[in-house]
C-alpha positions in Angstrom: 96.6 158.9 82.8 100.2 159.0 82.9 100.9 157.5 79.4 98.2 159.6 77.9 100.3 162.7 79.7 103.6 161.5 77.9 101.6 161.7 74.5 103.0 159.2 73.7 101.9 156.3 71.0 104.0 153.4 72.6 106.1 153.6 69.2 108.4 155.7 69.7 109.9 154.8 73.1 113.1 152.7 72.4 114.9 149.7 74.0 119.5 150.3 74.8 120.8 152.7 77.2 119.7 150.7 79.5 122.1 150.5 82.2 124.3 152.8 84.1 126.0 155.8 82.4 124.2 154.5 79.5 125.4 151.0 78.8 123.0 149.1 76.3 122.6 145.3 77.7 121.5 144.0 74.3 118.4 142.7 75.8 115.6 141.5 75.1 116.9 139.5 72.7 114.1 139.6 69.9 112.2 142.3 69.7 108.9 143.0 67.0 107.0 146.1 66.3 104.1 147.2 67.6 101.4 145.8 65.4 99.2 148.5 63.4 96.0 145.8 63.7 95.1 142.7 65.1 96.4 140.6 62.3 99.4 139.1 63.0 97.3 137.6 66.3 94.3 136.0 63.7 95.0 132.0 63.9 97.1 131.7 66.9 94.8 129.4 68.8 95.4 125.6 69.2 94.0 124.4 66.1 95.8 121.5 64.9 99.2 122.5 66.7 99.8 123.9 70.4 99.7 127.8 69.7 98.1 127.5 66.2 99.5 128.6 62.6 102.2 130.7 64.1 103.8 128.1 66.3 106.6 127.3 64.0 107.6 131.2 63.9 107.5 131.1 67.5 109.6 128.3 67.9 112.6 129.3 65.9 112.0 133.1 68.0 112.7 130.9 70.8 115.7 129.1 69.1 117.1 132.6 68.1 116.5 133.8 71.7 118.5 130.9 74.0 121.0 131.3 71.6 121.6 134.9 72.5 121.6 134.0 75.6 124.4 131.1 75.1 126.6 133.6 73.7 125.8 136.7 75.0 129.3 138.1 76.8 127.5 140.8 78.4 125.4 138.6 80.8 126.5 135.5 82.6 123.2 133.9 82.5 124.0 131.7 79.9 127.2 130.4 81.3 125.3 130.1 84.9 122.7 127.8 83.1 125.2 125.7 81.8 127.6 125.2 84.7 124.1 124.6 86.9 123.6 121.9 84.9 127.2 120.0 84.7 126.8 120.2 88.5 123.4 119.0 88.8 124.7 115.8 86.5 127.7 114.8 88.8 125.1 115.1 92.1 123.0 112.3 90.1 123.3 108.7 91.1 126.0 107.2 89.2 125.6 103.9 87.0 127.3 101.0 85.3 126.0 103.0 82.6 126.8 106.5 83.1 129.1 108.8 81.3 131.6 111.2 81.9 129.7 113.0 84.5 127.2 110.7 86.6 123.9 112.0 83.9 126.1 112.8 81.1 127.9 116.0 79.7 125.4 119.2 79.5 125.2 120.8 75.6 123.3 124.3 75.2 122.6 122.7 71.7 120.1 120.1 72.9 118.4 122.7 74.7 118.3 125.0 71.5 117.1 121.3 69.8 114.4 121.0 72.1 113.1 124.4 71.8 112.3 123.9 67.9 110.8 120.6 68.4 108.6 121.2 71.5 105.8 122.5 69.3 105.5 119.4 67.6 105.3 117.5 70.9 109.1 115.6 70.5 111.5 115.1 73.4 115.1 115.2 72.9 118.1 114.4 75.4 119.4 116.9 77.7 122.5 115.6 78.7 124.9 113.8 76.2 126.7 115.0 72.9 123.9 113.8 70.6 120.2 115.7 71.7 118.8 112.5 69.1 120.2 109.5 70.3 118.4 106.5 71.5 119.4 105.7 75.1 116.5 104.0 76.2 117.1 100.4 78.1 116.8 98.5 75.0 119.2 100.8 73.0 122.3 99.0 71.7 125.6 100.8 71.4 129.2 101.6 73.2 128.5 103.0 76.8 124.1 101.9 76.7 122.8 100.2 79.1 121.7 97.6 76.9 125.5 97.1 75.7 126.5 96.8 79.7 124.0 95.2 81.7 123.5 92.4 79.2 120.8 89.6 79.3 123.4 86.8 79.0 126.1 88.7 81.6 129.0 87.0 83.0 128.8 87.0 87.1 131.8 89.0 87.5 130.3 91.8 85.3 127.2 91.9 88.1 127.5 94.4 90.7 125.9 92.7 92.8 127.4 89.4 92.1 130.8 91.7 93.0 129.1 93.2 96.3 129.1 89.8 97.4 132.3 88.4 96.7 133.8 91.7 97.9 132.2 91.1 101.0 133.6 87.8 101.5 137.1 87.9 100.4 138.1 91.8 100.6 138.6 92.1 97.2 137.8 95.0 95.4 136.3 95.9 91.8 135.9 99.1 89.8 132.9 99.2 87.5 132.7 102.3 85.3 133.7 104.3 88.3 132.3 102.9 90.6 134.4 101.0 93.6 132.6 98.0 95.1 133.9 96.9 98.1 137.2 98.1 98.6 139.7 96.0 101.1 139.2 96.4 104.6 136.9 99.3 104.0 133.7 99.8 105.9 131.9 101.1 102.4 129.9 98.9 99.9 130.7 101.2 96.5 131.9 104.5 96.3 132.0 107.0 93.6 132.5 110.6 92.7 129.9 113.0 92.8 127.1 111.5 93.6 123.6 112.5 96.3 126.1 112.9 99.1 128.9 115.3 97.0 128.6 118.8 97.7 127.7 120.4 94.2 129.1 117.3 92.8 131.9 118.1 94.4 133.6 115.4 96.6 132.6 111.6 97.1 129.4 109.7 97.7 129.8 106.1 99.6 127.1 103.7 101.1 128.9 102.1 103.9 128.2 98.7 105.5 125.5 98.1 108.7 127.9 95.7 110.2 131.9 95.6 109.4 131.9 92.0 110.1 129.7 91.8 106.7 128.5 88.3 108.1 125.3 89.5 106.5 125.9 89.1 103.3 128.0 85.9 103.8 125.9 83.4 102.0 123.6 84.0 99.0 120.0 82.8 98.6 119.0 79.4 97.2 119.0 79.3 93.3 116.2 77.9 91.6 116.5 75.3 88.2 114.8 76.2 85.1 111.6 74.4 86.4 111.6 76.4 89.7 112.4 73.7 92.0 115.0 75.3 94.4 118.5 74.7 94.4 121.3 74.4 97.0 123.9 75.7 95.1 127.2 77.1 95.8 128.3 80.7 96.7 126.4 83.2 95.5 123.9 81.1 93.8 125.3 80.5 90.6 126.5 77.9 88.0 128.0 77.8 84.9 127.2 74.9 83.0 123.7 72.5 83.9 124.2 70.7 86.3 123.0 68.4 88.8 122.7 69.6 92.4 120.8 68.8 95.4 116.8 70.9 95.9 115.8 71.8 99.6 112.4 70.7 100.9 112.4 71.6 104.5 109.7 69.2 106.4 109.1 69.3 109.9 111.5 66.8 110.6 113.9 68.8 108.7 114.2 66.2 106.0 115.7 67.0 102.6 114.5 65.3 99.7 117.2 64.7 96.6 117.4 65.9 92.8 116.7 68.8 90.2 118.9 71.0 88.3 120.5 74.2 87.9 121.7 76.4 84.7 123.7 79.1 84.1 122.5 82.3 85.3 119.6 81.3 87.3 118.7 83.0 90.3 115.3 83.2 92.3 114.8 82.7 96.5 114.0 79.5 97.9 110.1 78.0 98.4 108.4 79.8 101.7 109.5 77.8 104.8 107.9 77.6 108.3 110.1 79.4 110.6 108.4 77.8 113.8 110.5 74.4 112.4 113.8 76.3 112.9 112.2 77.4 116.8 111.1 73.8 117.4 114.0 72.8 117.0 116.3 75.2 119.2 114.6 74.6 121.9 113.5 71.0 121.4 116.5 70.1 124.6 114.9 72.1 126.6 111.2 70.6 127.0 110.0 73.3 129.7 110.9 76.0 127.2 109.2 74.5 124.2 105.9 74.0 125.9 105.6 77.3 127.4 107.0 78.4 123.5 104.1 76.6 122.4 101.6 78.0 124.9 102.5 81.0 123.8 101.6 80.9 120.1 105.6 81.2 119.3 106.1 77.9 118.2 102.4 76.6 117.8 102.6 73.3 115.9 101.6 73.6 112.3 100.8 71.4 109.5 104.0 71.0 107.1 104.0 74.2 104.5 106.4 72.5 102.2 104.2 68.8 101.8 100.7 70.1 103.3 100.2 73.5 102.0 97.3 75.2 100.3 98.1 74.0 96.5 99.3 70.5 97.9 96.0 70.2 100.1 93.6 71.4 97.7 95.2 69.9 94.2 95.4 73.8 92.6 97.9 72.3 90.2 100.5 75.2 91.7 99.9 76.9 88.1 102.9 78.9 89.2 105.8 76.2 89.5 107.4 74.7 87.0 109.2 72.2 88.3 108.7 69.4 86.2 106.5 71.8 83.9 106.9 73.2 80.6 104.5 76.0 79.7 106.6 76.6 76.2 103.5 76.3 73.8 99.7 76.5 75.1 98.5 74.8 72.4 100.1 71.8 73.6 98.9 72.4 76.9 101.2 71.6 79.9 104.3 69.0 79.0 107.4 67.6 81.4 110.5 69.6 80.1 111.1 67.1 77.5 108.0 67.7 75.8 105.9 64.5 77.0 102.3 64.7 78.3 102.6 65.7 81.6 98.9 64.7 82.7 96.9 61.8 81.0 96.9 59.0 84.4 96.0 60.5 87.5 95.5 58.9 90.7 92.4 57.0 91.2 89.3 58.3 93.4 87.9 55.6 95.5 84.4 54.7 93.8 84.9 56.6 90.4 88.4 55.8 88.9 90.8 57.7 87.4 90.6 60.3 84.7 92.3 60.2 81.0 93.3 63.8 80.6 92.9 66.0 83.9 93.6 69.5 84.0 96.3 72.1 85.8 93.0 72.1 88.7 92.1 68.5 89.8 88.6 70.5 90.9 87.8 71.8 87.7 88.8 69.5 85.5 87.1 66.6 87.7 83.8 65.6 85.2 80.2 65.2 86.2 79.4 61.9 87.9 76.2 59.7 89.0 76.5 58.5 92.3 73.9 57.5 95.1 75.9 60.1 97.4 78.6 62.6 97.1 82.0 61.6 97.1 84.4 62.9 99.5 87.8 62.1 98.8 89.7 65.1 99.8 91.0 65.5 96.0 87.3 67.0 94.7 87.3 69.4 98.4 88.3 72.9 98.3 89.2 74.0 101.7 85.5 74.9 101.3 83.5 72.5 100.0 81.4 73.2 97.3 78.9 70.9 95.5 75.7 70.8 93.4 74.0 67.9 92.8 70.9 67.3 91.0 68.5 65.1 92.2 67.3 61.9 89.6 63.4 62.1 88.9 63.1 58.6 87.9 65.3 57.1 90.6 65.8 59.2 93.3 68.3 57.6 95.6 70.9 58.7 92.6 72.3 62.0 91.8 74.2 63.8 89.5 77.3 65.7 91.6 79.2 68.6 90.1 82.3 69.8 91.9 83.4 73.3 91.7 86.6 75.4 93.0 85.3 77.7 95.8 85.9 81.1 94.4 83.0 81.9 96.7 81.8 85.9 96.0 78.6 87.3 98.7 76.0 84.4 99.8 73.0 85.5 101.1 70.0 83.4 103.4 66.9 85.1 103.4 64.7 84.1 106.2 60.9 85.5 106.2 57.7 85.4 107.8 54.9 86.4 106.5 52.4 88.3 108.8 48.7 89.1 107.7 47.3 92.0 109.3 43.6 92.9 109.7 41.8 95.5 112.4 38.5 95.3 114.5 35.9 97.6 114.1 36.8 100.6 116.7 40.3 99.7 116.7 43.2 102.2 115.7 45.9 99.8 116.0 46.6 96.6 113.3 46.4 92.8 114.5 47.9 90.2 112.8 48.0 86.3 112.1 51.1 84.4 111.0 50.4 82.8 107.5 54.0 81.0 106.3 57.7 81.1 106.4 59.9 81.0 103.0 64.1 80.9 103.0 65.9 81.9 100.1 69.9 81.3 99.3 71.5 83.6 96.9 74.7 82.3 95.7 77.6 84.1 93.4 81.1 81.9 92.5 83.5 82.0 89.6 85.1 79.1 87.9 88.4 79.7 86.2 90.6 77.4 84.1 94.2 77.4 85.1 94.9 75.3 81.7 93.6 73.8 78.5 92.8 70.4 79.9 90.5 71.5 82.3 88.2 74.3 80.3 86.0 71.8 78.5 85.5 69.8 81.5 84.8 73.0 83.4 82.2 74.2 80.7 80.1 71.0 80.7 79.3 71.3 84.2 78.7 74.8 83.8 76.1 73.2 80.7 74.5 71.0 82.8 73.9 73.0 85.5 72.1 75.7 83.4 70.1 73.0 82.2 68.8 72.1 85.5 66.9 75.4 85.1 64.9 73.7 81.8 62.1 71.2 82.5 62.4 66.7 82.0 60.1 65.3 80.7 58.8 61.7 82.2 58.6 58.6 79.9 54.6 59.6 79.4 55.9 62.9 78.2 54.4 64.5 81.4 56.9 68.1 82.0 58.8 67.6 85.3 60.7 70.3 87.3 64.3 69.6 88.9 65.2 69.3 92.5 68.7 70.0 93.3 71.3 69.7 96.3 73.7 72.4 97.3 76.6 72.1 100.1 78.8 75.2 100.8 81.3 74.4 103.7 79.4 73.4 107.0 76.9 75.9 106.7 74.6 74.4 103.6 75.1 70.6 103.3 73.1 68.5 101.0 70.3 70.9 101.2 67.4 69.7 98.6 65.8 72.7 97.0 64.6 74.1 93.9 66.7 76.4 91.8 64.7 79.3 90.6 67.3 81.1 88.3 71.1 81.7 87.6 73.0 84.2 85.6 76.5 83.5 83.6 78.6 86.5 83.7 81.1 87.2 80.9 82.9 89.9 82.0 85.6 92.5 79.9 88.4 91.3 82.1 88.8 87.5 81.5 90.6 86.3 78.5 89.0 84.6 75.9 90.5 81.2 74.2 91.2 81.4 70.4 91.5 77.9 70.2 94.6 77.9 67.7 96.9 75.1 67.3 100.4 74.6 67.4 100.3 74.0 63.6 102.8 76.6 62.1 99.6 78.3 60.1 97.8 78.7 63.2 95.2 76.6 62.2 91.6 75.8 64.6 92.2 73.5 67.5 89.5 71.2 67.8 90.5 70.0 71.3 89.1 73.5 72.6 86.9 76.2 72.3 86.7 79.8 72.0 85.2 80.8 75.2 86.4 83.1 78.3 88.8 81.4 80.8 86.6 82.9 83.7 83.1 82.8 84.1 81.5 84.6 87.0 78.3 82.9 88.0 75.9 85.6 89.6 72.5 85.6 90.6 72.2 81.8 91.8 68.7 81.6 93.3 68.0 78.6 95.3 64.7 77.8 97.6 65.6 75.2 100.7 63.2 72.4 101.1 63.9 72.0 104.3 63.4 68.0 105.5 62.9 69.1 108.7 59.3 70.6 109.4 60.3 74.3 109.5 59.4 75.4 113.2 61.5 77.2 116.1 63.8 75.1 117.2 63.3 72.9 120.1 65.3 73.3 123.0 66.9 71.4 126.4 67.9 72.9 129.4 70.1 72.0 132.2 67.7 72.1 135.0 64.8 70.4 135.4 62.4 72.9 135.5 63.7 74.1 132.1 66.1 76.9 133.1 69.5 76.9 132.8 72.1 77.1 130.0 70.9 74.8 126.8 72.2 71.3 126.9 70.5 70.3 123.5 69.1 71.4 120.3 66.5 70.1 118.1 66.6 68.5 114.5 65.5 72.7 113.0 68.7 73.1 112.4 69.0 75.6 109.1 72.2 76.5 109.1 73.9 72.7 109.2 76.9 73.0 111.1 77.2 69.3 110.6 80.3 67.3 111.8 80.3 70.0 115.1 80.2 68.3 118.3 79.0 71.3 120.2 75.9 71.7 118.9 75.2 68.9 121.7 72.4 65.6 120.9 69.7 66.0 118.4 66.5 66.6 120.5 63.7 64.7 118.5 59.9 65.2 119.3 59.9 61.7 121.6 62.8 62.8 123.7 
């Protein structure tokens, strides 16, 4: 081997002289002799720091060795390095709360800082005079984010606020370098350096789609501090609160009158039904707006500010606060000046009102006895869902239980059962039909959108489990429990038996503490500790079907009984009630 040739020991060769006519570079800049042994290499795995016992040493050889570099004046790398990154700062994007250059100035001594903290897992600042300094988004202090995109900032101080007003009276604004909107210009900002400079060299502008800026001539609708929203006046802002006019657009393209507005308060207006606006236009011109209509592009609709989903199915809208004040839970939901928001509700025709209802009409709607189920359009989902529990002493009465249909899989299992024997000399199976069963499998999940409406929601979740546990007769005799589900159209007041549920707590619903606004946190005895969600899995339920269970019997359109059906017969297992196409009831004397 060549080495072995040299006879050499790998000690004596020598570092310098290593460039032409014998010029010594000075590199590499730390050098350490060839160990005797394997000693200085015992403990240098990652136990308990990155790079074991030694990792201190090796971070201050690293300090020693960038610092050679910084200074060296035989080799430009260290110059390069730092130049490279001075350019690399003024190509960044530039901010309200940038520095000299767009990122900040470059110092080699935060990179030497780094390099004897890495070991210990610390990051440090790259850019800026101070490697330690906080500049997070919280961090206070001259030339922080925090200190120039305040909380409470005036609306001159906003870009965008500026990028409006610019746009509509040509008047321009400098914010820490940055120019928005300069007179007559066809740019929004500009500013030096920047994505579009050439090694941070030159300018970098975002420019205008349009020049006639008509875009951006009129700001969104401002919302109060209860979220009903505002018409307010340019660029959606006001200084003091004040009374102003809210927008409600209706079909007729009414407006309805009176909310609020503070200072600062900004948010887009409620989702409005574009096909009004379309209606509208071409409402002169009646040959257009039918074929428009015929079309789909202007299909009528029902109104999506006063007949929406939350409106039509009493959700509460959990998420608007107009006329809400969610300040403390423990209170549970007040009007803005503190007063019980709920308490009278209105009235449901054959069971009255309620003294405390809930965020949820549904959930929050208690058990009641009735002969039949009541169906006022306040206890219907857009899918109804109801069980009902049948009276063993007097049946014409049950007890009905509303729920919110947070419907998860449903299952109908239909079978036939089939016996199968052989004669003697016969390969083959024969068989004989013996029954028929159907099974429903149900899963929902009940969640309470407020305080009022959890203990209302976890009675009927109590009584319903206790469906599943015998009565007893006044002679004591043990009696099983017939129920009634409906689940849209498809299952309505179906009698059955319910052979089993299961009530799922699972990790990702929050539980209620029940603690009261007393400043000590003391127990609330209004609630309970229990999860806001409950996922009810496992729902077994056996149809008793008050038909006798047969094929279904079936009318044809000719005579001889050919033809396309023209009537079906009372077997009729999935309901479909209230559909007119499933044509007259065909009953065994027709």
């Amino acid at each position: 081997m060549g080495l072995i040739d040299l006879k050499t020991d790998l000690k004596s060769l020598r570092y310098g002289n290593d460039r032409v006519y014998g010029g010594n570079s000075g590199q590499p800049y730390v050098t350490n002799n060839i160990p005797d042994d394997l000693s200085p290499y015992i403990g240098t795995t990652d136990y308990l720091l990155r790079g074991g016992i030694r990792v201190v040493r090796d971070s201050a050889a690293d300090v020693e060795r960038l610092a050679k570099m910084f200074k060296d004046v035989k080799s430009p790398n260290g110059i390069f390095f730092t130049t490279k990154q001075q350019l690399l700062s003024a190509t960044a994007v530039r901010t309200q709360a940038s520095g000299i250059l767009n990122e900040g100035i470059y110092s080699p001594l935060n990179t030497l800082a780094q390099a004897g903290v890495i070991a210990f897992g610390t990051h440090l600042n790259k850019q800026g005079v101070n490697p330690f300094a906080d500049t997070g988004v919280n961090a206070k202090g001259p030339g922080l984010y925090y200190s120039i995109v305040t909380p409470n900032q005036e609306p001159e101080e906003n870009r965008l606020f500026s990028l409006a007003q610019g746009a509509t009276t040509s008047t321009s604004k400098r914010l820490n370098g940055i120019l928005l909107t300069p007179p007559g210009g066809v740019n929004v900002l500009s500013y030096s350096g920047g994505p579009n400079s050439d090694r941070g060299v030159g300018t970098t502008t975002i420019q205008y789609s349009s020049t006639s800026k008509t875009f951006i001539t009129s700001a969104p609708a401002a919302v109060d501090y209860r979220g009903s929203v505002a018409e307010s006046p340019a660029y959606a802002y006001s200084s003091e609160l004040i009374a102003t006019p809210y927008i409600t657009v209706n079909p007729d393209n009414s407006i309805l009158e009176g909310s609020a507005t503070r200072k600062g308060s900004y948010a887009s207006p409620k989702i409005q039904d574009f096909r009004v606006r379309l209606r509208t236009d071409l409402r002169d011109n009646r040959t257009e707006l039918e074929e428009a209509m015929q079309s789909g592009a202007a299909a009528l609709s029902v109104s999506y500010s006063t007949k929406n989903v939350d409106i039509r199915t009493n959700q509460g809208q959990p998420g608007q606060r107009q006329d809400k004040n969610y300040k403390s839970y423990s209170k549970g939901v007040t009007t803005p000046g503190g007063a019980p928001i709920y308490g009278v509700s209105g009235s449901i025709e054959g069971l009255g009102g309620f003294a405390n209802p809930g965020l949820d009409f549904i959930n929050s709607t208690p058990i009641y006895r009735s002969e039949e189920v009541n169906t006022d359009s306040k206890l219907n989902d857009l899918c109804k869902f109801t069980i009902a529990i049948i009276d063993n002493d007097s049946p014409n009465y049950s007890t009905f239980m509303h729920f919110r249909a947070f419907l998860g899989p449903i299952s109908d299992a239909y079978s036939a059962d089939w016996a199968s024997f052989r004669y003697l000399g016969r390969g083959e199976n024969f068989y004989t039909y013996n029954g028929f069963t159907r099974q429903i499998s149900l899963s929902w999940t009940v969640a309470a959108q407020s305080k009022q409406e959890l203990l209302p929601m976890y009675k009927k979740l109590n009584y319903l489990a206790s469906s599943t546990a015998p009565n007893y007769s006044p002679q004591g005799y043990m009696r099983g429990n017939l129920a009634q589900i409906t689940v849209g159209d498809y299952i309505v007041n179906q009698p059955g038996i319910i052979t089993g549920l299961t009530y799922d707590l699972q990790e990702d619903s929050p539980w209620e503490i029940g603690i009261g606004a007393d400043p000590q946190g003391l127990p609330d005895n209004t609630t309970a500790q229990v999860p806001h969600i409950i996922r009810v899995q496992g729902f077994n339920f056996i149809p008793i079907q008050q038909f006798i269970p047969s094929k279904q019997t079936l009318t044809f359109n000719n005579d001889d009984g050919t033809g396309f059906t023209n009537g079906y017969g009372i077997q009729r297992f999935i309901s479909l009630k209230g559909n007119d196409s499933y044509g007259p009831i065909v009953t065994a004397n027709s």
